[in-house]
C-alpha positions, 0 to 999 in steps of 0.5 A: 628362458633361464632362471638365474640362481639368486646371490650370483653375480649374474643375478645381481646384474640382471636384477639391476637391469630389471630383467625378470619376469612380472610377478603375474607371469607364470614362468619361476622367479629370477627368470630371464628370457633367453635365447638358449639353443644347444647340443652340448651342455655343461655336465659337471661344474668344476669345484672352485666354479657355481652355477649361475643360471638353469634351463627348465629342464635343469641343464646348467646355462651359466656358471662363474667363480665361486666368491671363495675362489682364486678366480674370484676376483675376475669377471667370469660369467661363462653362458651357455646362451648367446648374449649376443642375439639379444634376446633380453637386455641382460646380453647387453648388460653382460657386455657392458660389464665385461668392458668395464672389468677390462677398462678397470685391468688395463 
């Protein structure tokens, strides 16, 4: 599982899909069940850039653009998961909203 930091992007994406674990649950607030496999990771997050999500172990699992950033403006959600394995709806919800940024650019 990854546990996304709360005023992100990524957080308020999964929010509204409705992702996170119940209340009752024993795993941490803002948590998404992930599929998280890996043998490199990101050690330190450029400074224009945020982290957007932790493994419990602390290793950075997402990052994107700070809101003061030039990138700002750009959909960058960088995961060290594979939202394609579908593991939640959150992958799917990040390739929804990828395909929308790119239909609004073009």
């Amino acid at each position: 599982f990854v546990t996304l930091a709360e005023g992100t992007r990524l957080h308020a994406l999964a929010g509204q899909a409705g992702l996170f674990t119940p209340a009752h649950s024993p795993l941490p607030p803002n948590t998404v069940m992930e599929n998280s496999m890996h043998h490199q990771a990101v050690q330190q997050v450029r400074p224009d850039f945020q982290v957007a999500a932790t493994a419990p172990d602390g290793t950075v699992e997402a990052i994107e653009p700070k809101a003061d950033s030039k990138y700002a403006g750009q959909f960058v959600a960088a995961t060290q998961w594979h939202p394609e394995f579908g593991a939640s709806p959150l992958g799917p919800k990040l390739f929804n909203a990828l395909a929308t940024e790119a239909k609004a650019y073009a």
